[in-house]
N, C-alpha and C positions, 0 to 999 in steps of 0.2 A: 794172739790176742783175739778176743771176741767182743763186738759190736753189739751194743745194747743199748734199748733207745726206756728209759726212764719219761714218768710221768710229770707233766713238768707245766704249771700252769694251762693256759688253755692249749698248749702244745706238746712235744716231747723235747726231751734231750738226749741224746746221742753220746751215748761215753763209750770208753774203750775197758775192757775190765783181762783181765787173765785168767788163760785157758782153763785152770783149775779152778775159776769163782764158781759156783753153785748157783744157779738162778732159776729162781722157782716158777711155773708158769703153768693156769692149767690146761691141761691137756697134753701136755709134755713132762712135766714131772707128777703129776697125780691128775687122776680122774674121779668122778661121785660114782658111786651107787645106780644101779637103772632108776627113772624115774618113773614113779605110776599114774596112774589114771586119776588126776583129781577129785572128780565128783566119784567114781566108786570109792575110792579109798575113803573118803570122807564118809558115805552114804552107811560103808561097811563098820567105820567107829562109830557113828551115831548109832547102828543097830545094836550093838553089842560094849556098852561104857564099860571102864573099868572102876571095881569097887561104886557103884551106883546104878539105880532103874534107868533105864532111856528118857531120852525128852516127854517121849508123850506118855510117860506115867506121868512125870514129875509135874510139867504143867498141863492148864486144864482153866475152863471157864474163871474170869475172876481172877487168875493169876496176872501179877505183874512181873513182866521179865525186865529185865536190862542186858544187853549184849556187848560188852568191852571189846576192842578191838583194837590193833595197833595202827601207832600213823602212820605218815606217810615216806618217815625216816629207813625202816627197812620193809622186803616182805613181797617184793617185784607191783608193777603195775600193768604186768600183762592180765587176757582175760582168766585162765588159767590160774593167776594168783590163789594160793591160800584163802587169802581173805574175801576177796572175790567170789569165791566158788560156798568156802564154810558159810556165810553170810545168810546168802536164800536157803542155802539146801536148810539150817538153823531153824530158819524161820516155816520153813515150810512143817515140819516137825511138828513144831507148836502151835501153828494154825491147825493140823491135824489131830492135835490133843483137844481143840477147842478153844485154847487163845484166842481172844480177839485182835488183828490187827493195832489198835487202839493203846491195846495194855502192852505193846514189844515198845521198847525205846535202845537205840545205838548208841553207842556212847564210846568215841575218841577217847583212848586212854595215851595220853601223849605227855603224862607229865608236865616236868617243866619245857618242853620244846615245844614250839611257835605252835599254837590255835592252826589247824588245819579250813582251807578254806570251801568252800562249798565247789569251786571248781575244780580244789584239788578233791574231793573225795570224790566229783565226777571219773578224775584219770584212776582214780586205782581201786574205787569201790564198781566204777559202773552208774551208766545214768538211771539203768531200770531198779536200783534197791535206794538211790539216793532220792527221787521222786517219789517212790512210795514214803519214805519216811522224813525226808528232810520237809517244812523246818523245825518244826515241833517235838519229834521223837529221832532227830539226828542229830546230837551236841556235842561239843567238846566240852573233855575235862577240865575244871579252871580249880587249879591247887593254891588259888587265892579266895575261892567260895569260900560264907562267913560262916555257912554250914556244915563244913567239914565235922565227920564225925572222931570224936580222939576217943581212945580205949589206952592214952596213958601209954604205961612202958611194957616193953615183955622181958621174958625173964632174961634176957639178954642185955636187960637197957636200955633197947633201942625203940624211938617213939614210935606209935601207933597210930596212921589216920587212916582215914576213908572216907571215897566220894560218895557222900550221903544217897543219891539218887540206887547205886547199885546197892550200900548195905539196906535198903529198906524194900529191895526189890524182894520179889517170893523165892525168885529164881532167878542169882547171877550165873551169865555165862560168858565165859572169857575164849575169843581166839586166840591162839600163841603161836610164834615162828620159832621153830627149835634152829637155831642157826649160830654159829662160833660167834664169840663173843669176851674182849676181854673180861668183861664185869660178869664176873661167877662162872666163866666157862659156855654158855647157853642162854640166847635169849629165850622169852615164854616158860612156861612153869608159874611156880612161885614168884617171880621176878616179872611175870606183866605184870600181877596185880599190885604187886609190892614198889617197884618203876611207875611204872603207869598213871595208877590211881589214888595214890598216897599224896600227902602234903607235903611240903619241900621239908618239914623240920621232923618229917620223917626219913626222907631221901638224906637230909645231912648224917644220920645216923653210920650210912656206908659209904655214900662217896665223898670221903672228905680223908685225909693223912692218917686219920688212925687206924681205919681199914687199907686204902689203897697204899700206902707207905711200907705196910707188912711185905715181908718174906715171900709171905705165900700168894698173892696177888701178883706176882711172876706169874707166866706160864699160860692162862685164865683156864682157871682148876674149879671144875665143879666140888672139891674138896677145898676150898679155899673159905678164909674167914668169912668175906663177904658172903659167899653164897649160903652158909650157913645161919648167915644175917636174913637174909631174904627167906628162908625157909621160917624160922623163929616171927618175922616179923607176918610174914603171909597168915601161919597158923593162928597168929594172936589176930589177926584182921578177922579170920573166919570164927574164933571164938567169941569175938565182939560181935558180929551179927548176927551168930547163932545159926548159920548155914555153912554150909561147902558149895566154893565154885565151882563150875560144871566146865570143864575144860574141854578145846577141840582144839590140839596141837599139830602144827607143823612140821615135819623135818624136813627143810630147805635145802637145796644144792646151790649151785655156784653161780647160778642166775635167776634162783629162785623159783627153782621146777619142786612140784613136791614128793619126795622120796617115800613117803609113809605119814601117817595120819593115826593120831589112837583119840578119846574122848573117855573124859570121866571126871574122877578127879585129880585135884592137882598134884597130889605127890606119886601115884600112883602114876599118871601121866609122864611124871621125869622119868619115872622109872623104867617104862615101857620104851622114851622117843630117845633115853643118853645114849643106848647101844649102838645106835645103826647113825645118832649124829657123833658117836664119839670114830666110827667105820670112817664116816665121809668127813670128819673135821682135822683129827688128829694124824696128819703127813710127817711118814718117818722116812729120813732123807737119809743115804748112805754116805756118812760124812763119819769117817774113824774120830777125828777130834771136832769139838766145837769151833763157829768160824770165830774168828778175831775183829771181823767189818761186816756190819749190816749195809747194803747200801738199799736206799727205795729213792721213789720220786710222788712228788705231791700236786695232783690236779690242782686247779682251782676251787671248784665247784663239785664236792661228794659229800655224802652222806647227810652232815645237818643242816648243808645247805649253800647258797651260792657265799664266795670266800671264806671256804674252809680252810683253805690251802693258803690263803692271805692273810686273814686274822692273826697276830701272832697267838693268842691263847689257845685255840682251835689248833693250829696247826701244831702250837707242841703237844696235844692230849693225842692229836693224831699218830705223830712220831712214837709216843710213851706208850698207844694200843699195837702200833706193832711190832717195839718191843715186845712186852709181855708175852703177844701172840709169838715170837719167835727166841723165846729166852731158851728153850730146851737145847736149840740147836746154836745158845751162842755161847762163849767165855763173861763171864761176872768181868765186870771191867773191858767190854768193847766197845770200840768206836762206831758210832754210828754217822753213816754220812747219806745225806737227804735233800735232793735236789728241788728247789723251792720258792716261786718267785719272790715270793714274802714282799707285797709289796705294802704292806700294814693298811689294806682296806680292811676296815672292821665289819665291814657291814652294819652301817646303823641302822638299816630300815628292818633287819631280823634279829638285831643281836646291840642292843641300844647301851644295854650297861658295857660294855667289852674293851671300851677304850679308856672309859673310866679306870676299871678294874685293871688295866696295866699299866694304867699309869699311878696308881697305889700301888698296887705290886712292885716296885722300883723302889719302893720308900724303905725297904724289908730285904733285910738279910736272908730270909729264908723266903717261900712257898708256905711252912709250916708256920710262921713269925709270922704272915700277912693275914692267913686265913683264921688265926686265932685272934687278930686286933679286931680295936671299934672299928677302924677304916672299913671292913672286911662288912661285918657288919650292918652299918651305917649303909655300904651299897646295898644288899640285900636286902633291907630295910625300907629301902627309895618310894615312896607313893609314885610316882612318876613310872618308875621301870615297872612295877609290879601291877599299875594301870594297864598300861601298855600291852600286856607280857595279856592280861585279861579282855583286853578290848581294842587292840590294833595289830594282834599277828606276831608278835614278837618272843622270844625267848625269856624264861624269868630269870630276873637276875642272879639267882644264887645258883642256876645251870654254868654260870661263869667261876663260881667259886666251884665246884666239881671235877671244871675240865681242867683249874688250875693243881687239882690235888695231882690228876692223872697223869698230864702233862710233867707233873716237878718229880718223880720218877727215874727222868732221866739225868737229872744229877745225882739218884744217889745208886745209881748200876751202872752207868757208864762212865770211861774216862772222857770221851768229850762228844758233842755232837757238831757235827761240821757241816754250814751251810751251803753249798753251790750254788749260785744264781740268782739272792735276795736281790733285791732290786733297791730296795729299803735296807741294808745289811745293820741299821742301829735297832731295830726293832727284835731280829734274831740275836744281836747279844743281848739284848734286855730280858731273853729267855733263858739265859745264860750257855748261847749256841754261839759257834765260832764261825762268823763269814769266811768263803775263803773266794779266791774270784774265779775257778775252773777245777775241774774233778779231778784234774792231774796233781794241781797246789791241793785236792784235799787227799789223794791218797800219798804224796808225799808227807804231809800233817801227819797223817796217821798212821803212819809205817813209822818216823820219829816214837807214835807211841807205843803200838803192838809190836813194833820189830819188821824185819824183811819179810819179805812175800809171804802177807798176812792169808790166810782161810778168809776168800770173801763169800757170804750170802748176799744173793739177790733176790728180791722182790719187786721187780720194776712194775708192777700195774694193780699191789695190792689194795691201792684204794678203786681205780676204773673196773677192775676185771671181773666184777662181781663177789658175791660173800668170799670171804677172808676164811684162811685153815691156819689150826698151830702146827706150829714146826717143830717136829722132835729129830735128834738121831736116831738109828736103828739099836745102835748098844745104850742108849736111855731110854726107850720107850716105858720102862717102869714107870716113870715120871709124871706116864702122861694122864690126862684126866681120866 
């Protein structure tokens, strides 16, 4: 037996797993890419865009730019960061064209996720770019502005907005982190602007059951509906403002070092940063058959923010992203077992709709049956959450109908999801997960359902250990994105 200490609220848990379970870890099962030199890499994509003139053709006296940029949800907050480093060298560019300081404005592209604060964009922007421009030309996106620009539907169906201040700009320019991600394979690209800067009833277009429910949202496939959604939706943003963004993308490693840098435009930009992020994302594991049990464990405190790992809604979209990220390397019908305090803190102070929205979700046969009623709606709707969401830090409420599309995933690809450690265990069947009270009771559970000495995969720190890889076998790699 081998000894493995899983993520586990504010501390670990300690299981015992068998000799043959697979556990993925980096630096011992895969490693990244070398990483480069920030400011060159960067300095060397701004000299040279792809499919477009440089900054300092493009702007020039009189020009207004706008700078989108991602929050403070992925992208590191060392100095060294991406965003960090792309930010000044950016600007420095266009002050060199003749820009006036005056006409540059930032602009947090944070979607529906909480209004970033001016101390948090101190930790990961830097005091010296946040001074220069905070408070007047450093804001955050609000997808409740009455401004929002709509260009309608694309030919895809899917709604059209945009944050009025960038489509009126002369010259939009977007940061991107090319970094693994369930939702289309790759965050940045077409998918900051389309994420990012769009209005939520454009956002409901992909993340809701008629995208994330599909087939191919397995895996996260840059071939996948969605992502094809975000390319359709992006292009119809830029034909409604009658520009192309000026992209400056990241490829990220595993703590957020930057591997490569290109600058141009957006689709040409996927095309240049998928290769060398599909080198360092997509981990082909030497496993003859697919495993039968996922086992992970779940912090408290990652990614969107403190009780991640407590929230039940959060926590199951979390469970359902590392599905996806690890479906290549599993059996259709396995068990996943997920170590997790769940002690049903919602976080109201970041996430206000969330205990509402589970406790309608109860009323409903399905995930699909909830997010399709007035209930669903009605939350979404809320003057109160949607106040909030614009003017005290909080999440908008329909980022809760999202993570419940994401999350409800795992009923229909798994045979069960097994909880260890809830604290609250009526809150994990309400997601419809099965408490069990120690990892021995849950891999006996689940040997009842796969059979004896199941193929187990391990990811014990994929939410703490920095950006997330998929998981493929060696004899599927076809599969992969």
């Amino acid at each position: 037996m081998q000894e493995v200490l899983l993520d586990y609220g504010d501390t670990r848990m300690r299981v015992e797993l068998a000799d043959s379970a697979l556990v993925v870890r980096y630096g011992k099962t895969y490693t990244d890419p070398p990483a480069v030199d920030p400011v060159t890499a960067t300095r060397s994509a701004l000299a040279a865009p792809l499919g477009t003139p440089p900054l300092r053709d493009l702007a020039g006296p009189g020009k207004k730019v706008v700078i989108g940029f991602p929050d403070r949800v992925k992208g590191g907050m060392q100095p060294t960061s991406h965003r960090r480093v792309a930010i000044p060298l950016v600007v420095e560019e266009l002050l060199a064209a003749g820009t006036r300081i005056e006409d540059i404005t930032l602009l947090c592209a944070m979607g529906l996720h909480r209004k970033n604060t001016v101390e948090e964009w101190h930790q990961y922007l830097g005091r010296g770019i946040v001074e220069r421009f905070w408070p007047e030309r450093l804001v955050n996106y609000d997808a409740e502005a009455p401004d929002l620009v709509d260009f309608g539907a694309d030919a895809m169906g899917n709604r059209v907005q945009c944050n009025r201040l960038i489509a009126e700009a002369d010259l939009p320019i977007v940061i991107g982190h090319v970094s693994g991600n369930p939702y289309g394979g790759y965050s940045g690209g077409y998918k900051m602007i389309v994420t990012g800067m769009s209005g939520w009833q454009s956002i409901a277009s992909h993340h809701t059951p008629s995208t994330m429910h599909r087939r191919d949202w397995l895996g996260a496939s840059t071939h996948s509906h969605m992502r094809k959604q975000f390319r359709s939706i992006g292009e119809a943003m830029e034909r409604g403002i009658g520009k192309r963004f000026f992209a400056v993308d990241a490829v990220l490693g595993q703590f957020a070092e930057v591997l490569d840098v290109k600058a141009g435009l957006l689709d040409m930009v996927e095309d240049a940063t998928w290769p060398l992020a599909d080198r360092r994302t997509n981990v082909a594991l030497d496993m003859p058959e697919p495993a039968d049990v996922l086992v992970i464990g779940l912090p408290r405190n990652f990614h969107y923010g403190p009780g991640m790992g407590t929230n039940p809604i959060l926590m199951s979209l979390a469970i359902g992203g590392q599905l996806t990220r690890c479906w290549h390397a599993l059996r259709e019908g396995c068990v996943v077992i997920a170590a997790a305090g769940c002690d049903g803190w919602f976080n109201p102070h970041w996430f206000p709709s969330y205990e509402r929205t589970y406790e309608a979700l109860q009323r409903y046969t399905s995930a699909a049956d909830f997010l399709a009623s007035d209930a669903a709606a009605a939350i979404v709707a809320d003057y109160d959450y949607r106040w909030q969401y614009s003017n005290r830090y909080t999440y908008h409420p329909f980022h809760a109908m999202s993570m419940v599309s994401g999350g409800s995933i795992l009923g229909l690809w798994t045979s069960a999801v097994l909880m260890v450690g809830a604290q609250a265990p009526q809150y994990a069947r309400g997601m419809g997960f099965v408490p069990v009270k120690d990892f021995a009771d849950a891999m006996r559970h689940a040997e009842r359902i796969v059979g004896h000495n199941p193929r187990i995969l391990c990811t014990p720190e994929c939410f703490s250990g920095g950006a997330s890889v998929h998981l493929h076998r060696k004899q599927g790699m076809h599969h992969a994105a």
